[in-house]
C-alpha positions, 0 to 999 in steps of 0.5 A, spaced: 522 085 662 524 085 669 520 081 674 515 087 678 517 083 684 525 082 685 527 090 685 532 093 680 538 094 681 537 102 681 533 101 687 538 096 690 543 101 689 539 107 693 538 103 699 544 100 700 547 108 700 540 110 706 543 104 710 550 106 710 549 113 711 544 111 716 550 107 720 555 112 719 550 116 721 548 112 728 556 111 730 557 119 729 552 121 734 555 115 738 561 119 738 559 125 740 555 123 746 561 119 749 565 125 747 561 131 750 558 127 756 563 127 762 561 122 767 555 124 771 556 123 779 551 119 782 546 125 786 545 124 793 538 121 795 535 127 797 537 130 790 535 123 786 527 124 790 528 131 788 529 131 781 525 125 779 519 129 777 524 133 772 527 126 769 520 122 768 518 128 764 525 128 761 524 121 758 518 121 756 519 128 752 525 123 748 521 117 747 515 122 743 521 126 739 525 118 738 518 116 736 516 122 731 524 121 728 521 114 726 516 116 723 520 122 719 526 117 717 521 112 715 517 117 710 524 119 707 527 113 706 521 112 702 521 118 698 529 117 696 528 108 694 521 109 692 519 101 692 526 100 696 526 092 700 523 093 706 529 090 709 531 097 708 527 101 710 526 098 717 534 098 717 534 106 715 527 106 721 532 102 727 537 107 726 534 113 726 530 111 732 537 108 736 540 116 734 534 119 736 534 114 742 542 117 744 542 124 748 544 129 744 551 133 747 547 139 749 542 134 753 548 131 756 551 136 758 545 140 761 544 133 764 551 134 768 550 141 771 544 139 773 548 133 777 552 137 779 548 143 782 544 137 785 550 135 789 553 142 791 546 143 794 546 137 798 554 137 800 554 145 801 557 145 808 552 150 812 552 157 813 556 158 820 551 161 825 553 169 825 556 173 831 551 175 836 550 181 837 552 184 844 546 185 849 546 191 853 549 188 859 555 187 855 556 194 852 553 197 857 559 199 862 556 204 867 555 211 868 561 212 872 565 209 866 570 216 865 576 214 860 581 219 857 577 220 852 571 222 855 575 227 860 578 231 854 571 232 852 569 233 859 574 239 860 574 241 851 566 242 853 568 247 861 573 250 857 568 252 852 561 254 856 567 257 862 568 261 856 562 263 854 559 264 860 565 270 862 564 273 856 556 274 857 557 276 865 562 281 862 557 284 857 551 285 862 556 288 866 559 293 861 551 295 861 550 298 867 555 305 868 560 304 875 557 310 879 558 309 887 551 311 890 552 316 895 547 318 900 545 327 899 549 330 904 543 335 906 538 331 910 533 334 915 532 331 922 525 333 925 523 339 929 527 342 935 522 340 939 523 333 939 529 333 943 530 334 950 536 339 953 542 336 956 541 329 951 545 325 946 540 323 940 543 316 936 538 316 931 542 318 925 548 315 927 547 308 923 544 312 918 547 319 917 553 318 922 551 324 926 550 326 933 545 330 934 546 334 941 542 338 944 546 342 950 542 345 956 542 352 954 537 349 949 542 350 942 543 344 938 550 342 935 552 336 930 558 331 931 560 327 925 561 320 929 567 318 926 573 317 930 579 322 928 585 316 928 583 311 924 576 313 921 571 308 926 564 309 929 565 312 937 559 310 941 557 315 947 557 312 953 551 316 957 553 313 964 561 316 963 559 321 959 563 320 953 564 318 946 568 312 946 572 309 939 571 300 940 577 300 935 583 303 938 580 307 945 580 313 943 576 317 948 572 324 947 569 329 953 561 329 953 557 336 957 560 341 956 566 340 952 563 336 946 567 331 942 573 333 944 580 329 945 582 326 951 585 319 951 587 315 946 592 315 939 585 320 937 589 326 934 585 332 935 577 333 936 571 330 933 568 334 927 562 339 928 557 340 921 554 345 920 547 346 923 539 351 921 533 351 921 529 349 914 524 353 912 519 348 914 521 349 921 525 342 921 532 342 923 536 341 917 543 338 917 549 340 912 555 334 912 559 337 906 560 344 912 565 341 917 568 346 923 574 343 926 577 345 932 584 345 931 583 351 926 578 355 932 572 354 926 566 352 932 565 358 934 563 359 928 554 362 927 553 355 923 557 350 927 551 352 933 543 351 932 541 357 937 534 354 941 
């Protein structure tokens, strides 16, 4: 029968083997870190005072998982060697303890970007200042500037209203007929009685262009006042007792021999018109008759209002 103190050789056998896997076990996890784990830059000191909140709860989050994997190693070596020697069983704990306490290479590597992040930050050159907007002042360059461009579209935009503007003065136009307004040649110039014998009334000259004449045997006679040269307006000069053109210096007879030629380039006499008493008593005068001398038609009744 086998002393209960001193282990069996079965039990001998099983924690030898925990030992030796928890060794290979150990320097594995060595390996791994030191191959995954790229050397870590020392951070800037800004950086360090930032990311030392964030490290301290790193560390303590490591120490409790490095605690529970003790813990956790302790209770299989127990379940696997049953009553193995307690020089293996705190041999198994260590050792799990020193591959918990290793960083594994994903905390390795989260580690170094973060490094790395922290170092750009604080070694990023900073942003250049943008370009100033140009001030009013700058871009303003004054109501008198004129370029070739804005004189293309000074004249496009005359062109065009020039245009417009022709073609709506040619409509309103075209809307009113062109029909020459010419006085009625009939028109009646007051009653006999407002004349006195042996005087030449100018009262229709500028208005009608005619001379209304009573002779001093009281009959009345109508000249047209439009010179026989050239179609100016004579004026009857009393004191010469004449009609006298301005324009080239013809020259007609007053009493008794109204209107007839006798200086001047005037080819022939003044005109008479036709001449009668309007139903109502006034003198009415006909411009569309005309009696010329040179054809002996002033002898004619209606050249002649008798008085």
């Amino acid at each position: 029968m086998a002393d209960p103190i001193e282990p069996n050789s079965a039990d001998d056998k099983a924690a030898k083997i925990a030992e030796i896997q928890a060794k290979m076990a150990e320097a594995k996890a060595r390996r791994e870190a030191a191959a995954a784990a790229p050397p870590v830059p020392a951070p800037a000191a800004g950086a360090a005072a930032a990311g030392a909140p964030a490290d301290d709860k790193e560390a303590k989050l490591a120490e409790l998982k490095a605690k529970m994997a003790a813990a956790k190693a302790k209770t299989a070596a127990g379940t696997a060697s049953g009553a193995a020697s307690p020089a293996a069983a705190t041999a198994s704990a260590a050792t799990a303890t020193a591959t918990v306490a290793e960083p594994s290479p994903s905390d390795a590597r989260i580690a170094a970007m973060r490094a790395k992040v922290s170092e750009t930050r604080v070694t990023a050159s900073p942003r250049p200042a943008s370009k100033p907007a140009p001030s009013k002042n700058d871009s303003d360059v004054g109501v008198w500037f004129f370029g070739r461009r804005s004189f293309l579209q000074s004249v496009g935009w005359m062109s065009f209203f020039g245009f417009l503007t022709i073609v709506i003065l040619g409509a309103v136009r075209a809307m009113f007929p062109r029909v020459i307004y010419e006085r009625p040649p009939i028109f009646k110039a007051g009653f006999p009685g407002d004349y006195v014998p042996g005087t030449v009334s100018e009262k229709y000259k500028d208005e009608e262009r005619v001379w209304i004449i009573r002779q001093t045997d009281g009959s009345f006679i109508a000249l047209l006042a439009i010179c026989t040269h050239l179609g100016c307006t004579p004026r009857w000069l009393t004191s010469e007792n004449k009609f006298k053109c301005p324009c080239h210096g013809s020259g007609f007879r007053g009493n008794p021999n109204w209107g007839v030629n006798f200086e001047g380039p005037a080819p022939r006499p003044l005109e008479r018109i036709a001449i009668h008493l309007a139903p109502d008593g006034q003198i009415e005068i006909d411009k569309s008759k005309k009696f010329l001398w040179e054809k002996q038609q002033w002898d004619d009744p209606a050249a002649t209002l008798k008085g």
